[in-house]
N, CA, C and O atoms as a MOPAC input file, in Angstrom:
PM7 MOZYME 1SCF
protein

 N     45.02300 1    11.14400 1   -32.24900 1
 C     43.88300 1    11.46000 1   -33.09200 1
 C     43.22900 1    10.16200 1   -33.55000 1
 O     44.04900 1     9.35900 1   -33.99600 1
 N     42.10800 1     9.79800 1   -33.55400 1
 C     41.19300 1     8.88500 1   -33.83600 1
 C     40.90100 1     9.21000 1   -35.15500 1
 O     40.85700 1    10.40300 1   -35.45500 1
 N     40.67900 1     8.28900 1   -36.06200 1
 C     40.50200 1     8.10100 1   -37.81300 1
 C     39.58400 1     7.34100 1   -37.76400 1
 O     39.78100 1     6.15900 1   -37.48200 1
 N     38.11600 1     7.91700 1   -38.07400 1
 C     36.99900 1     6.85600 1   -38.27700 1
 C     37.33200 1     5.76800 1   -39.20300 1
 O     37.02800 1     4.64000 1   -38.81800 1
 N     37.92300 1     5.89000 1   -40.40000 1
 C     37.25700 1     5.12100 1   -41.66300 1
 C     38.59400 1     3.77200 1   -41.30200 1
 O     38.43200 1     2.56600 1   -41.48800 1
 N     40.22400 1     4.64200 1   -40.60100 1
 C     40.56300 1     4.05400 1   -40.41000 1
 C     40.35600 1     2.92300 1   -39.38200 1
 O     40.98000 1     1.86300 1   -39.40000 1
 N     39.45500 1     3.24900 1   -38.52500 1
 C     39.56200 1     2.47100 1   -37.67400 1
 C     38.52300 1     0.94200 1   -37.89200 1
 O     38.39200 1     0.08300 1   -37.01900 1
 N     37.92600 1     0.91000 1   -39.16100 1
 C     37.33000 1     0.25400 1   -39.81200 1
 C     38.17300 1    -0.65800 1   -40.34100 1
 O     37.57900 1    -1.73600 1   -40.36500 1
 N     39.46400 1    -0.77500 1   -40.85600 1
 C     40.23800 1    -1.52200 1   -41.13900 1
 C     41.22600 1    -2.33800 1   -40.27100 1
 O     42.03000 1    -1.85200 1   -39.47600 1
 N     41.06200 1    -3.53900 1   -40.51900 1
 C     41.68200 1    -4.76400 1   -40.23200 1
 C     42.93400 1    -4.59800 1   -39.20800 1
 O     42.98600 1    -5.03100 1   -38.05700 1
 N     44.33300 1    -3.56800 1   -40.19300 1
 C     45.54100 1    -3.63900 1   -40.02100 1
 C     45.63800 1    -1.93400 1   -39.61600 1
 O     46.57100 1    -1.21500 1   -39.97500 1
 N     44.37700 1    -1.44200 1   -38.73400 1
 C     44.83600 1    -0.05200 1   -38.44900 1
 C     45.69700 1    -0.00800 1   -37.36900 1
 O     46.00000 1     1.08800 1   -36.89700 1
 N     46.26900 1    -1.33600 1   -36.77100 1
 C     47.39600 1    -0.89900 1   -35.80400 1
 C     48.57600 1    -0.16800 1   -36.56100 1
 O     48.90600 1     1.01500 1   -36.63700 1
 N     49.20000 1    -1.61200 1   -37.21200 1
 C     50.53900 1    -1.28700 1   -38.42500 1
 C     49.93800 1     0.21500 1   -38.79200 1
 O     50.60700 1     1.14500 1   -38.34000 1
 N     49.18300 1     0.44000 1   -39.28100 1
 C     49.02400 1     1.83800 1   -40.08400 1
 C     49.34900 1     3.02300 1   -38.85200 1
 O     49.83100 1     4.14200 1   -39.02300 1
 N     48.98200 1     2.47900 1   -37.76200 1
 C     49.06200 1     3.72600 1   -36.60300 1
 C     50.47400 1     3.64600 1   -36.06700 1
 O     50.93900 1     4.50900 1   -35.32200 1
 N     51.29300 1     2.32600 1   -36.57000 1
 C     52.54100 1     2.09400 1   -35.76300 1
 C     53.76200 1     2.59400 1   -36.84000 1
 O     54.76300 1     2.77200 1   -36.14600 1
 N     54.06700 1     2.88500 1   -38.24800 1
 C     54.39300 1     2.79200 1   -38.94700 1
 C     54.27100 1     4.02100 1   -39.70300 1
 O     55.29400 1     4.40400 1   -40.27100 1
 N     53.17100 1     4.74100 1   -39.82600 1
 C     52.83400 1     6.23300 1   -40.38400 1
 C     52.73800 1     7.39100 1   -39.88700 1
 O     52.09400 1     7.39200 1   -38.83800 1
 N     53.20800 1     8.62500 1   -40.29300 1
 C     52.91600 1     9.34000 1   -39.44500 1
 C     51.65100 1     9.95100 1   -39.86200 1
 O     50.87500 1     9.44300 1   -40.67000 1
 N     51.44400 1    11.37800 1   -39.10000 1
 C     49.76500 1    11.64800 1   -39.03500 1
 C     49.43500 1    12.41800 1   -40.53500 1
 O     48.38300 1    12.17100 1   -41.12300 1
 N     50.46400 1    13.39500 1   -41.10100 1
 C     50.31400 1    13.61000 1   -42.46600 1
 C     49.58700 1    12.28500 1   -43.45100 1
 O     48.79900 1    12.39900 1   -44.38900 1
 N     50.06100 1    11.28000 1   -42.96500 1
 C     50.18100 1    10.17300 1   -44.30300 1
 C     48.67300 1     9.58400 1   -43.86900 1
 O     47.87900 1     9.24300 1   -44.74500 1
 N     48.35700 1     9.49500 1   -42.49200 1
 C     47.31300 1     8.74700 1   -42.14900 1
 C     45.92900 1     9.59700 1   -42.54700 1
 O     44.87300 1     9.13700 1   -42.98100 1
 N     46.26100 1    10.92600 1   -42.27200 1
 C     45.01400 1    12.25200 1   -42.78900 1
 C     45.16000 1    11.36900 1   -44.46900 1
 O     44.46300 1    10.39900 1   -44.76500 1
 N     45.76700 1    11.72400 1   -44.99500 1
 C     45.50800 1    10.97100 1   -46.64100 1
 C     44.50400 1     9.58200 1   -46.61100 1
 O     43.33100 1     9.34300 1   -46.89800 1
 N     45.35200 1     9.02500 1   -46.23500 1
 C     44.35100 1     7.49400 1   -46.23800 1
 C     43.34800 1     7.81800 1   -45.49600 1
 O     42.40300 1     7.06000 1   -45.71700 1
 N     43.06500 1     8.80000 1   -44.51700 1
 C     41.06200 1     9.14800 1   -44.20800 1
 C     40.51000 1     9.56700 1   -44.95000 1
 O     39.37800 1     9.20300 1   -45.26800 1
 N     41.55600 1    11.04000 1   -45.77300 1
 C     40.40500 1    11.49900 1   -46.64500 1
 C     40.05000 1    10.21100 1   -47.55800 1
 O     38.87300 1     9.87000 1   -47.67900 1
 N     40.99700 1     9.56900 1   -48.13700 1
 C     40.30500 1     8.85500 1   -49.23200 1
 C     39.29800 1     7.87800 1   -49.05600 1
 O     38.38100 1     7.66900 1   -49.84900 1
 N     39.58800 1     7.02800 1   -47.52200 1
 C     38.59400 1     5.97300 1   -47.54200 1
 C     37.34700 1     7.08500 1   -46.75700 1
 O     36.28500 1     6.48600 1   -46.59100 1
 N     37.33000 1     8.05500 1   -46.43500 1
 C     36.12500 1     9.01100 1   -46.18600 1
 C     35.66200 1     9.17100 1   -47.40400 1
 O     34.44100 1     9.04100 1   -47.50000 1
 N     36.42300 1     9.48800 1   -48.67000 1
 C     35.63700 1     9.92100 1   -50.01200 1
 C     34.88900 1     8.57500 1   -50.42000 1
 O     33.71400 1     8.61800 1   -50.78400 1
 N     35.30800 1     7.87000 1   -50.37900 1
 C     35.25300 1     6.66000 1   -51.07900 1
 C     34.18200 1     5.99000 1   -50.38200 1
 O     33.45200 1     5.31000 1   -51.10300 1
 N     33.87000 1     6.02600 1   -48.93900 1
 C     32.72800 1     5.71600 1   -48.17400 1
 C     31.20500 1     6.50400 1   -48.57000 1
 O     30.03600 1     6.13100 1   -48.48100 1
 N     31.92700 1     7.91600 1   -49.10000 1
 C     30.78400 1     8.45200 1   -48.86000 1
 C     30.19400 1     8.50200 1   -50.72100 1
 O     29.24900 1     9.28800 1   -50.79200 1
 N     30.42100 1     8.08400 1   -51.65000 1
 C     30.40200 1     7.87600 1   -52.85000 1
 C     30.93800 1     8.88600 1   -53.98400 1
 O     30.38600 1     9.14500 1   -55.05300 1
 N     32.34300 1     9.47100 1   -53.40500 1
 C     32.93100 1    10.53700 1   -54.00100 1
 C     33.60900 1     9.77900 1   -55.42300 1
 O     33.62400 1     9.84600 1   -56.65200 1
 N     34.05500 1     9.14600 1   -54.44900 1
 C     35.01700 1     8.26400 1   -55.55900 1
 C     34.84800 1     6.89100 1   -55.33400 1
 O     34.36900 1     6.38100 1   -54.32200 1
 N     35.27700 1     6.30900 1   -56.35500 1
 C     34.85600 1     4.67100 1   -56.67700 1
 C     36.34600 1     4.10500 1   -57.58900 1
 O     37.23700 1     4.83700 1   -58.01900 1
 N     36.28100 1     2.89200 1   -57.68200 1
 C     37.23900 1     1.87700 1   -58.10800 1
 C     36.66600 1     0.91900 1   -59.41000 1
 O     35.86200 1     0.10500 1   -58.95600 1
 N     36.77000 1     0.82900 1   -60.31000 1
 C     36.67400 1    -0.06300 1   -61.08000 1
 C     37.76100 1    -1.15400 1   -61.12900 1
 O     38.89600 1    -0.88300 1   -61.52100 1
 N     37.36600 1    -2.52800 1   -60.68600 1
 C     38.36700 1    -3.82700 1   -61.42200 1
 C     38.44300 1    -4.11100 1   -62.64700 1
 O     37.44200 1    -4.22600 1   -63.35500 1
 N     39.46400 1    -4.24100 1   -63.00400 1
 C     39.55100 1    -4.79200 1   -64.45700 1
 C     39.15000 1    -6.28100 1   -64.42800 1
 O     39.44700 1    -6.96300 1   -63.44700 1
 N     38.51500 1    -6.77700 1   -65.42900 1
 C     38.01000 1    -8.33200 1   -65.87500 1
 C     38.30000 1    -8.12300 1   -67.09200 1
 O     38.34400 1    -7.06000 1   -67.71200 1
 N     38.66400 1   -10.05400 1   -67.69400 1
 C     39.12800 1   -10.39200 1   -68.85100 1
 C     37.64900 1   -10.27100 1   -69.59800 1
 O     36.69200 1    -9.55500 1   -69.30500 1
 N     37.81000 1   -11.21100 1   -70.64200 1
 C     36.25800 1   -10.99100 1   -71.65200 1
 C     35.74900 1   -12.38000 1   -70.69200 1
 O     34.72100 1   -12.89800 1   -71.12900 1
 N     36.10400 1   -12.77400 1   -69.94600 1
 C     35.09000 1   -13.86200 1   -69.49000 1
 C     34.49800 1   -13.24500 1   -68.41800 1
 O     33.58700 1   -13.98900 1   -68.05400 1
 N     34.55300 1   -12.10200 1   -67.60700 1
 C     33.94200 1   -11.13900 1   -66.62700 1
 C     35.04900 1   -11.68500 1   -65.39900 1
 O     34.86200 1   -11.00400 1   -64.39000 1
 N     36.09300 1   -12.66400 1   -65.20300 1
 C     36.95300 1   -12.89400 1   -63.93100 1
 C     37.77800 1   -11.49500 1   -63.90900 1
 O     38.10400 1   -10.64300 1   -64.73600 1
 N     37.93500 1   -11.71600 1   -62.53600 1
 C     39.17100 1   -10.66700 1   -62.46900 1
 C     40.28600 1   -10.33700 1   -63.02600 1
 O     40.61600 1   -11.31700 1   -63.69400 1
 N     41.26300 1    -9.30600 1   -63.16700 1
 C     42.49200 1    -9.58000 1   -64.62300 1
 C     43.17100 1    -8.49500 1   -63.53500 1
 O     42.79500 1    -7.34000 1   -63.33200 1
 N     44.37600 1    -9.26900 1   -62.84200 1
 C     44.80200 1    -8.26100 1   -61.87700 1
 C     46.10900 1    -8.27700 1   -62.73200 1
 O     47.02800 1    -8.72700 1   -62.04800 1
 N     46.44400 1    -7.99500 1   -63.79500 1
 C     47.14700 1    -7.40600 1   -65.09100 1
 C     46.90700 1    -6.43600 1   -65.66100 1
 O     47.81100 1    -5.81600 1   -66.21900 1
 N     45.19600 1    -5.87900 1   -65.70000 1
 C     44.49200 1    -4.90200 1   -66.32200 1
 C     44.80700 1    -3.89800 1   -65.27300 1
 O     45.46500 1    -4.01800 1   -64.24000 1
 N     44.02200 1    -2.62100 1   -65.91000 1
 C     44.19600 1    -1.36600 1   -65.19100 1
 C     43.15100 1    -1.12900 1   -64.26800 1
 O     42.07200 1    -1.67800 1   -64.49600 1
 N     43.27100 1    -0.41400 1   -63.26900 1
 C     41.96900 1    -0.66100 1   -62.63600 1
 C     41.65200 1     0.95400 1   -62.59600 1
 O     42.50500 1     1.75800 1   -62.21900 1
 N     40.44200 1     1.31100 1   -62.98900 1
 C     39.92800 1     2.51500 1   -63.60800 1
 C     39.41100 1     3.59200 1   -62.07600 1
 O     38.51000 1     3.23600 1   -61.31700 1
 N     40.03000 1     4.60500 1   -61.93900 1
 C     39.89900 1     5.20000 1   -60.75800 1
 C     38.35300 1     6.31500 1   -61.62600 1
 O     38.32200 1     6.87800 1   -62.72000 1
 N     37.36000 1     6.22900 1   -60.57900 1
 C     36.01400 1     7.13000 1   -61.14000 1
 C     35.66400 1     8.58600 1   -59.83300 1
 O     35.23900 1     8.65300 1   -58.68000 1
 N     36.03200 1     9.31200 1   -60.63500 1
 C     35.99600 1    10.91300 1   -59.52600 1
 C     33.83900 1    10.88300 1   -59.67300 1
 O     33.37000 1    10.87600 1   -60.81100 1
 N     33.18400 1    10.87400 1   -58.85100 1
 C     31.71000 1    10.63000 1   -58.78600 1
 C     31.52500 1    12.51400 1   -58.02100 1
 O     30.40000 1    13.00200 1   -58.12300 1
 N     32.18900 1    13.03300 1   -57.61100 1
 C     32.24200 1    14.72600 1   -57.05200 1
 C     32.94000 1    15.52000 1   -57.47900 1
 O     34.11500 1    15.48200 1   -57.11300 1
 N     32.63400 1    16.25800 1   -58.15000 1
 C     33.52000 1    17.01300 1   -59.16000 1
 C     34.31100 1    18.08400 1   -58.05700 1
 O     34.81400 1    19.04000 1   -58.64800 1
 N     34.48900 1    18.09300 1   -56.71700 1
 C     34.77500 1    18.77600 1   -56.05500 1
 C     35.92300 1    18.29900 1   -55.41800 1
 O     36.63900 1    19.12700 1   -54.85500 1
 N     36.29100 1    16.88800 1   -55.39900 1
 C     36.90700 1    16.05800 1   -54.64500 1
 C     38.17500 1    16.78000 1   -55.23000 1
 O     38.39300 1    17.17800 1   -56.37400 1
 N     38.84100 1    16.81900 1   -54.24400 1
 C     40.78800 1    17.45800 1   -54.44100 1
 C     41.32300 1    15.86500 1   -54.25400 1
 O     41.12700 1    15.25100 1   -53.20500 1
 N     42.02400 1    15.28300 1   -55.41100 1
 C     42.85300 1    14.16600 1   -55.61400 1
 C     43.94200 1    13.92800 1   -54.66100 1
 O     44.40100 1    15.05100 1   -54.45200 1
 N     44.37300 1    13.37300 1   -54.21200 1
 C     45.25900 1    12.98300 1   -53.47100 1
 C     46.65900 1    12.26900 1   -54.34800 1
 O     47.70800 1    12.27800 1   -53.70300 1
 N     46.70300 1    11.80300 1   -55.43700 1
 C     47.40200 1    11.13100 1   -55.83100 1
 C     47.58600 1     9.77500 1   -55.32500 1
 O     48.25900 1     9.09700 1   -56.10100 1
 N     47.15300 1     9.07700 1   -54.12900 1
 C     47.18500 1     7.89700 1   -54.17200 1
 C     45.97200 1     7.07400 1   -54.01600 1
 O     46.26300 1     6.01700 1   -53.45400 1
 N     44.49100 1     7.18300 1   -54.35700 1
 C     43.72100 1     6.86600 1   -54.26300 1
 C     43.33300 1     5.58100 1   -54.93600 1
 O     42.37600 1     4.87200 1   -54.62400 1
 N     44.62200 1     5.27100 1   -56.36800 1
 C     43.93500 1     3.80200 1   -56.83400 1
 C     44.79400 1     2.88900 1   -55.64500 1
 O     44.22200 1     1.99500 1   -55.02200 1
 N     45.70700 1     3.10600 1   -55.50200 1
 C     46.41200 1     2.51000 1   -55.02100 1
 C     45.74800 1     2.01400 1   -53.31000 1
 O     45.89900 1     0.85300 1   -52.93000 1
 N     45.11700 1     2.94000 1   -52.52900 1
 C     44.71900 1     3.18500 1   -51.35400 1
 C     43.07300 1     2.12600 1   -51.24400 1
 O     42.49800 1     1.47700 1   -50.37000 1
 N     42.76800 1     2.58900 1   -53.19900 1
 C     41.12300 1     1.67000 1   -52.88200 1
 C     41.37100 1     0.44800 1   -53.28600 1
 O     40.46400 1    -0.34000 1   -53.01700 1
 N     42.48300 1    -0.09100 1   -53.96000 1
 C     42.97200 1    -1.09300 1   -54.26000 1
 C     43.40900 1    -2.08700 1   -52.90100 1
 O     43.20200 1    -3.29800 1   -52.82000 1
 N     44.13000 1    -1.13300 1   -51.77700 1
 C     44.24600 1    -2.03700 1   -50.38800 1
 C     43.22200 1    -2.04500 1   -49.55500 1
 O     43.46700 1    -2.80400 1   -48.61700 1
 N     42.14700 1    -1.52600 1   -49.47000 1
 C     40.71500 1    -1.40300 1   -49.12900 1
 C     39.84400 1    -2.90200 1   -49.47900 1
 O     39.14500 1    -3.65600 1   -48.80200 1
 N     40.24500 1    -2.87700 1   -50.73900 1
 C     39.47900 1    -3.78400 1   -51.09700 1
 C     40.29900 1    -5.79400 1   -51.34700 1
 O     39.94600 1    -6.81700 1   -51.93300 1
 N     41.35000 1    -5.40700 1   -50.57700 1
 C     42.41400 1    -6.75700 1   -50.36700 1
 C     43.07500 1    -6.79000 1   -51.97600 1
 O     43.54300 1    -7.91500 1   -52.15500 1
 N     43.22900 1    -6.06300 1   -52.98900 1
 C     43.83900 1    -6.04900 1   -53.97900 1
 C     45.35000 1    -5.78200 1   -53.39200 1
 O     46.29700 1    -5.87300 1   -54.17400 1
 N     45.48300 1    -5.58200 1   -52.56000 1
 C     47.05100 1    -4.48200 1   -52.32300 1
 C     47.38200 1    -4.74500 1   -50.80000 1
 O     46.76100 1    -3.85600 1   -50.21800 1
 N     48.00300 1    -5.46500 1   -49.90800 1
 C     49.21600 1    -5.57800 1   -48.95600 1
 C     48.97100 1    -4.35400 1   -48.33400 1
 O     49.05500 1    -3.32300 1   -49.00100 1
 N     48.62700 1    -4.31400 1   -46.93000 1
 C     48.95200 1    -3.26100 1   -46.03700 1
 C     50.51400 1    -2.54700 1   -46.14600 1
 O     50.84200 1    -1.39300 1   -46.42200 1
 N     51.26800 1    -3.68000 1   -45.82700 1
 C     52.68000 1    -3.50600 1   -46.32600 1
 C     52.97100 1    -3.07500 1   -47.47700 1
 O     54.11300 1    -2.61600 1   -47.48400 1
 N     52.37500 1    -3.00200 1   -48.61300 1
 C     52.45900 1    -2.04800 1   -49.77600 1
 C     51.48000 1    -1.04400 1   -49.40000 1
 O     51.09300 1    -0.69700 1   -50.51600 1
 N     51.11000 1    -0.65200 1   -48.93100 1
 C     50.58600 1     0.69900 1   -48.45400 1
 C     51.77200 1     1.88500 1   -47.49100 1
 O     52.04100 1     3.07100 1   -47.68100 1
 N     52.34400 1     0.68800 1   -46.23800 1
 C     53.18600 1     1.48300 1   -45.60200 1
 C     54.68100 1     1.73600 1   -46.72300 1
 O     55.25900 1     2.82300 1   -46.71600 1
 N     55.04200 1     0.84300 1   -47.41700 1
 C     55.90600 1     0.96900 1   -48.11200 1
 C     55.92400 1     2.36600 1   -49.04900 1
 O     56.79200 1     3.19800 1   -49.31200 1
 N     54.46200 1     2.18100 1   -49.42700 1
 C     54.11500 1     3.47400 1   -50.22900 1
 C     54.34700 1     4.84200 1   -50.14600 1
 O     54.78800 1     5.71700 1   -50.89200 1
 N     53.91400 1     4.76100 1   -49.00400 1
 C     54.55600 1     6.16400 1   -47.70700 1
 C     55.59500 1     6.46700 1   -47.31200 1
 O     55.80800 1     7.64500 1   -47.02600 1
 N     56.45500 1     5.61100 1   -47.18800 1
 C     57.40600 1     5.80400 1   -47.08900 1
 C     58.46100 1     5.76500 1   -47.88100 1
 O     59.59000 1     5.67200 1   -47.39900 1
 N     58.24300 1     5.83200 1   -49.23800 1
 C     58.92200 1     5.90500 1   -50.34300 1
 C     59.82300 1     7.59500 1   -50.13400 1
 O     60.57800 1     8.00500 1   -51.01600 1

């Protein structure tokens, strides 16, 4: 099965070598939601506006329709190089 959004990413081998297809449907829907402006990511910044990768980073539902996945900060967090592919597969396989 071919994964558009995945196939947009860097490390979609590991993700195809390492996951199975349950786990990989998750990480489409989300970077599908997230492409299409369902959902969004807020970074946390200190009071000087830098990044504060200590802070929380604020997950924003933008479709009141969207069914949560439960791992979506975590998923837009490795999207956006906040988060280790390898903490992604790790994730999954918890």
């Amino acid at each position: 099965m071919i994964y558009k959004e995945i196939e947009h990413t860097a490390d979609k081998d590991m993700l195809y070598k390492y996951l199975v297809e349950a786990e990989l449907d998750t990480i489409e829907t989300v970077l599908r939601a997230y492409s299409e402006g369902k959902i969004d990511i807020i970074e946390p910044r200190d009071e000087n506006g830098e990044p504060d990768f200590d802070g929380e980073f604020e997950l924003i539902i933008n479709d009141e329709n969207y069914q949560m996945t439960g791992y979506e900060t975590s998923i837009l967090k490795w999207i956006n190089d906040w988060e280790s592919t390898d903490y992604i597969i790790e994730l999954f396989s918890d």
